[in-house]
C-alpha positions in Angstrom: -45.5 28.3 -19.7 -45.3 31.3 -17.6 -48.4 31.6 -14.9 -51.3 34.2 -15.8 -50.3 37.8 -13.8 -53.1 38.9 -11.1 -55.6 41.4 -12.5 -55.1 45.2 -11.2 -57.2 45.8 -8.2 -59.1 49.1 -7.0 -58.7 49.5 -3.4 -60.5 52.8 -0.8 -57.7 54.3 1.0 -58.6 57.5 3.0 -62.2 58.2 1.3 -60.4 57.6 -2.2 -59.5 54.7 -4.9 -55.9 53.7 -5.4 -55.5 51.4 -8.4 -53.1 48.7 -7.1 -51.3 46.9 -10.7 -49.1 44.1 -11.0 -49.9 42.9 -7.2 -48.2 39.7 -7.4 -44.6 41.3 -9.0 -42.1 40.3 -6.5 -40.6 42.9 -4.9 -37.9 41.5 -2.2 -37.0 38.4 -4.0 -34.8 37.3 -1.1 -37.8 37.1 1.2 -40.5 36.8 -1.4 -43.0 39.7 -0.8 -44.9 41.2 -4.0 -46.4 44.3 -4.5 -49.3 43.8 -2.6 -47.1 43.0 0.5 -45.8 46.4 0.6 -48.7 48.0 -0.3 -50.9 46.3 2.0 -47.5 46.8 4.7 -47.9 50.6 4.1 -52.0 50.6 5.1 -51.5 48.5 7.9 -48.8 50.8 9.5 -51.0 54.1 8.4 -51.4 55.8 11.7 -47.4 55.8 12.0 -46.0 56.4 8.9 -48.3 59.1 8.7 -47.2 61.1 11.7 -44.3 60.9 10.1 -44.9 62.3 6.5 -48.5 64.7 6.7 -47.9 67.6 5.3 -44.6 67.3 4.5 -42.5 67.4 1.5 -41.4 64.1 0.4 -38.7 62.2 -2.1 -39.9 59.4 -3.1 -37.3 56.4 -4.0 -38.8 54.1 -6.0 -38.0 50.4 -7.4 -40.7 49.6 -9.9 -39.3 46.4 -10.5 -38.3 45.1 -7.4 -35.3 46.3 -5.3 -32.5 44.3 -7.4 -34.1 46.6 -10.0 -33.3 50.0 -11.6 -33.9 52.6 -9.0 -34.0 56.3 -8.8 -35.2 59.2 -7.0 -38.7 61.2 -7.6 -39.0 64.6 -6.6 -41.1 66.4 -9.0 -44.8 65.0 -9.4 -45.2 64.3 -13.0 -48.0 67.1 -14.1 -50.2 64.9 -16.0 -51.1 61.0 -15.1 -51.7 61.9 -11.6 -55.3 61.6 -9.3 -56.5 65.1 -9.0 -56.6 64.4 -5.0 -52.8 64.8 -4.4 -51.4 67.6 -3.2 -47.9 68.7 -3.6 -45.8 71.1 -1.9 -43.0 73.2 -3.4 -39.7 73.0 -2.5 -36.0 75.0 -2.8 -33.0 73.4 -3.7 -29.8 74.7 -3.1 -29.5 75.2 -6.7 -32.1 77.8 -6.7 -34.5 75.6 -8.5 -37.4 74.3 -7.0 -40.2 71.4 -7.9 -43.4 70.2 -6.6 -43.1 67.1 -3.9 -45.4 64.8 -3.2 -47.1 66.0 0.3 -48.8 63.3 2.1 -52.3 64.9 3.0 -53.9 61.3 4.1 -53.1 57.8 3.6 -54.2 57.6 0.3 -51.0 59.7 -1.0 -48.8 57.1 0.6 -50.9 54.2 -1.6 -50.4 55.9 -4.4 -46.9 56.5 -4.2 -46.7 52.4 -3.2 -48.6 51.6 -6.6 -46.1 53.6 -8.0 -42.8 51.5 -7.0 -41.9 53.4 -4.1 -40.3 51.5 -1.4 -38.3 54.2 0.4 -39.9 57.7 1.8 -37.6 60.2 2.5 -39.6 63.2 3.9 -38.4 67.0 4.0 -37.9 67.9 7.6 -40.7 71.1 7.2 -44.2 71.1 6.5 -46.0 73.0 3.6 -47.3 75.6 5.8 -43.5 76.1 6.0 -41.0 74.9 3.6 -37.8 77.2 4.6 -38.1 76.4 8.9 -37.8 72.9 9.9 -39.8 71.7 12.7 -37.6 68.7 13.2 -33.8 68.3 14.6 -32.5 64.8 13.0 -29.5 63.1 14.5 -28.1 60.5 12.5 -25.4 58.4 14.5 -24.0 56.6 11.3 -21.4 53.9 13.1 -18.0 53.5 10.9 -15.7 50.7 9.8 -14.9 49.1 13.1 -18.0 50.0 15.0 -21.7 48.8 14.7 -25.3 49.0 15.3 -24.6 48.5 19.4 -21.8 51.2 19.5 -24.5 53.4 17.6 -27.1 52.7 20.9 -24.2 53.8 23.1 -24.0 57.3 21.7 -27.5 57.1 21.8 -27.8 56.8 25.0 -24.9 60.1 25.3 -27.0 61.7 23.3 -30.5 61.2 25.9 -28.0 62.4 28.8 -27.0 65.3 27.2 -30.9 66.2 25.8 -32.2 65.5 29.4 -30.0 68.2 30.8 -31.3 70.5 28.0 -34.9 69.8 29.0 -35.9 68.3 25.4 -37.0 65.0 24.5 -35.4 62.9 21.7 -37.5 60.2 19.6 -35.1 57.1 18.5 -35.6 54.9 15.8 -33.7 51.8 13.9 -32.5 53.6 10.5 -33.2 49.9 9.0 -29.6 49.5 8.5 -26.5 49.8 11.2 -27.6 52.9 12.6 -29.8 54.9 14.8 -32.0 58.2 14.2 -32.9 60.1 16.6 -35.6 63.2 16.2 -35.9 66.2 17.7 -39.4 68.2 17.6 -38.7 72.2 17.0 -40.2 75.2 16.9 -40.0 76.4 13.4 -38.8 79.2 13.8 -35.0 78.8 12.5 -33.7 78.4 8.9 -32.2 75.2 7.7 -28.6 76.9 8.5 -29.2 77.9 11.5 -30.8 73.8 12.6 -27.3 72.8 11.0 -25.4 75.1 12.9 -27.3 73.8 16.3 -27.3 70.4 14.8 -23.0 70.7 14.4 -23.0 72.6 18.6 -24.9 69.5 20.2 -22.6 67.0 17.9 -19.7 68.5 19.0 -20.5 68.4 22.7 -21.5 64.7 22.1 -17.8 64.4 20.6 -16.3 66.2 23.9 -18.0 63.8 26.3 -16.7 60.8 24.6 -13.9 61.1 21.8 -13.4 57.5 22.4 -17.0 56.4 20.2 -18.4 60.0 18.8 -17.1 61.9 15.7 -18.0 64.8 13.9 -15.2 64.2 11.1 -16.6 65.0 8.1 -14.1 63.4 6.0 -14.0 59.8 6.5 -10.2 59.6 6.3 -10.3 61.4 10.0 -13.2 59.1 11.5 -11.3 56.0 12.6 -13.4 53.4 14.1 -16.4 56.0 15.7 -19.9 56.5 15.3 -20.3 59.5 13.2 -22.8 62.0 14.2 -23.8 63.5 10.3 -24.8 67.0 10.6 -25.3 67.6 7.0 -28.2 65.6 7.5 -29.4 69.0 8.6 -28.8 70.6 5.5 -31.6 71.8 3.0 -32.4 69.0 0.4 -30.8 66.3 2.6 -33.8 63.6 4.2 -33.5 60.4 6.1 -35.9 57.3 5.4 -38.7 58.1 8.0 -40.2 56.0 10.6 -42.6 53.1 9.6 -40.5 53.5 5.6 -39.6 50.1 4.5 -35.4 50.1 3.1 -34.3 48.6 0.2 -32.5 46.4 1.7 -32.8 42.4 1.3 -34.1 42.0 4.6 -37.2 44.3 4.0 -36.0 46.0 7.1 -38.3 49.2 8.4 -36.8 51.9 10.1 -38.7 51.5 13.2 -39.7 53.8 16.2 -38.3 52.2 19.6 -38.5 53.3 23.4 -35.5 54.6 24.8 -35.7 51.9 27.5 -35.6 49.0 24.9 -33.0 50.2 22.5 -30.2 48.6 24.1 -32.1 45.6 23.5 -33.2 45.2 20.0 -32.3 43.7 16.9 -33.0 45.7 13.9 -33.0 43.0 11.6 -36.3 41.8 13.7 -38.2 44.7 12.1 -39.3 43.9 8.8 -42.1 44.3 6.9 -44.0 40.9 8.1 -43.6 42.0 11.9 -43.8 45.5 12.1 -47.4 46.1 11.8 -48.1 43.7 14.4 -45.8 44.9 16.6 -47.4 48.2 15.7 -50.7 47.0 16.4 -50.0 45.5 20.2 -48.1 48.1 21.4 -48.9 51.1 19.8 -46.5 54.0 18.2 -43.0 55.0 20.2 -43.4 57.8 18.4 -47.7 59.1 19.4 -46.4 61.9 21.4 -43.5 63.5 19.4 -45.8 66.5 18.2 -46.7 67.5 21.9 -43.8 69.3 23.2 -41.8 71.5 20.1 -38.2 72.2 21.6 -36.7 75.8 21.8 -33.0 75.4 19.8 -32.0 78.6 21.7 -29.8 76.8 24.1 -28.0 74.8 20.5 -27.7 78.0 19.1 -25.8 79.5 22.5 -23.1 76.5 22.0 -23.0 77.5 18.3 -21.6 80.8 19.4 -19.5 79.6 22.1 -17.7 77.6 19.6 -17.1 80.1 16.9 -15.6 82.2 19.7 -13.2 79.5 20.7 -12.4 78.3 17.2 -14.8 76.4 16.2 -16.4 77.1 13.5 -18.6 75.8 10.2 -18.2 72.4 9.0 -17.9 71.1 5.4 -21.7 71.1 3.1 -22.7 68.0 1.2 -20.1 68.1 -1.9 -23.0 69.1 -4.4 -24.0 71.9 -2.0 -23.1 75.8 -3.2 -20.5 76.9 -1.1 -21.3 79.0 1.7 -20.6 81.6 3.8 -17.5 80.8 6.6 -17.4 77.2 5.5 -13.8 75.8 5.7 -12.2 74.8 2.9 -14.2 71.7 0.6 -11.1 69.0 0.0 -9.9 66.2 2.3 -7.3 66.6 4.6 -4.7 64.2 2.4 -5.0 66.3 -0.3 -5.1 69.5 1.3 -2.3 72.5 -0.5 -0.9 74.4 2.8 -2.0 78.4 2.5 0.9 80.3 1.4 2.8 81.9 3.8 
């Protein structure tokens, strides 16, 4: 006979009550954590995955029964069923439709979501104040076939050369996976195309200074064996797991915030839900001062120009994107018709 499930528990997150059901449902079968693990993983890294989400908009990818489970993608908060405390935010897709995101105010949205099956939180790069101006530049070195999670650190470390002689500071994290994010606080004063556009300048000069390890190829037929820098992480209704958000992974891996000093060093596999909030704990958040300094993209924006004058131009959008404005043609290079003459 099967064993008696644990009673639902009420729980004060944040100066509310979060119902937490089903604690003992295994979640991560590989490593054994439940429900509770997560839930409880998500309160006890609170400070940091919260400077990541307040305030902004938020996908939420959710697993309610267990990653080797049916998963799917939230972004509309359902309008009934819901606490009256959380607040949502509303968002444009490219479409031209829009829907009300979850918009972590306090820790207690980020519970909720948790008692909800969500595993992953992939945040808007704006905040509600501000929905159409990002405040944040995301690099995502994404290494290809051939290349790994140590060839990813290298172009980070091109990358922190190139943003020191700009004057701005980048914030790296573990993506969870192969790969290595590294944030950028802005001013938001630019639209989503225009952070793409300075987003596609800095890649490129990455991809100058060494064409050995660095690509901007959008089509993966033209990477080869490089760490690809995707820009159309930049583009509206595109997000990246954020720091402190467990991954769906069988590892229960957590894209984690690292010094610059100690990337070369780590092993992402060594951040997982049982050791990051201690690590968390004893050393504090990588990321405490990333709100301090907002970067001016002017000097991105310069490049931007310098390249269209030389050439250089728009890349290719996401394939589901509308297509826009002086973006080259939308098909892969081996399948490409010549123009006619």
């Amino acid at each position: 006979m099967g064993g008696t499930k644990a009673a639902a528990v009420e729980i004060e997150v944040a100066g509310h009550t979060v119902r937490l059901s089903s604690p003992d449902r295994v979640i991560y079968p590989g490593r054994g954590f439940t429900k509770a693990d997560v839930f409880h993983y998500y309160l006890a890294v609170g400070d940091g995955i919260m400077r990541a989400l307040r305030h902004r908009p938020t996908t939420l990818q959710r697993f309610p029964d267990g990653i080797e489970g049916e998963m799917f993608f939230q972004k509309r908060v359902p309008a009934r069923g819901v606490p009256p405390w959380v607040e949502t935010a509303r968002i444009n897709f490219p479409s031209g439709r829009s829907a009300d995101e979850l918009c972590p105010a306090d820790l207690a949205h980020v519970a909720w979501a948790a008692q909800m099956g969500t595993i992953v939180f992939h945040p808007w790069p704006v905040r509600a104040a501000d929905v159409d101006r990002p405040d944040e530049l995301r690099v995502d070195l994404d290494p290809q076939p051939g290349t790994d999670f140590a060839d990813a650190v290298t172009a980070a470390g091109e990358l922190r050369a190139l943003l020191d002689e700009l004057g701005a500071t980048g914030w790296p994290k573990t993506s969870g996976g192969r790969g290595v994010h590294v944030y950028l606080r802005i001013e938001p004063r630019w639209t989503f195309t225009e952070v793409r556009r300075a987003t596609i300048a800095l890649a490129r000069e990455l991809e100058r200074r060494r064409p050995d390890l660095i690509t901007t190829a959008w089509w993966k037929e033209e990477r080869g064996a490089h760490v690809f820098v995707d820009y159309n992480q930049m583009a509206r209704d595109r997000t990246i797991a954020c720091a402190y958000s467990l991954r769906a992974n069988a590892r229960a891996t957590v894209s984690t915030p690292v010094d610059w000093d100690e990337l070369p060093d780590v092993e992402p596999d060594d951040f997982h839900l049982g050791s990051v909030p201690a690590r968390l704990a004893e050393r504090g958040d990588p990321h405490a001062g990333i709100d301090e300094r907002p970067w001016d993209i002017t000097p991105l924006l310069e490049w931007a120009d310098r390249d269209d004058a030389t050439g250089s131009g728009d890349l290719p959008y996401p394939p589901d994107h509308p297509k826009m404005p002086g973006e080259p043609k939308r098909v892969q290079p081996s399948r490409a018709r010549p123009d006619p003459a």
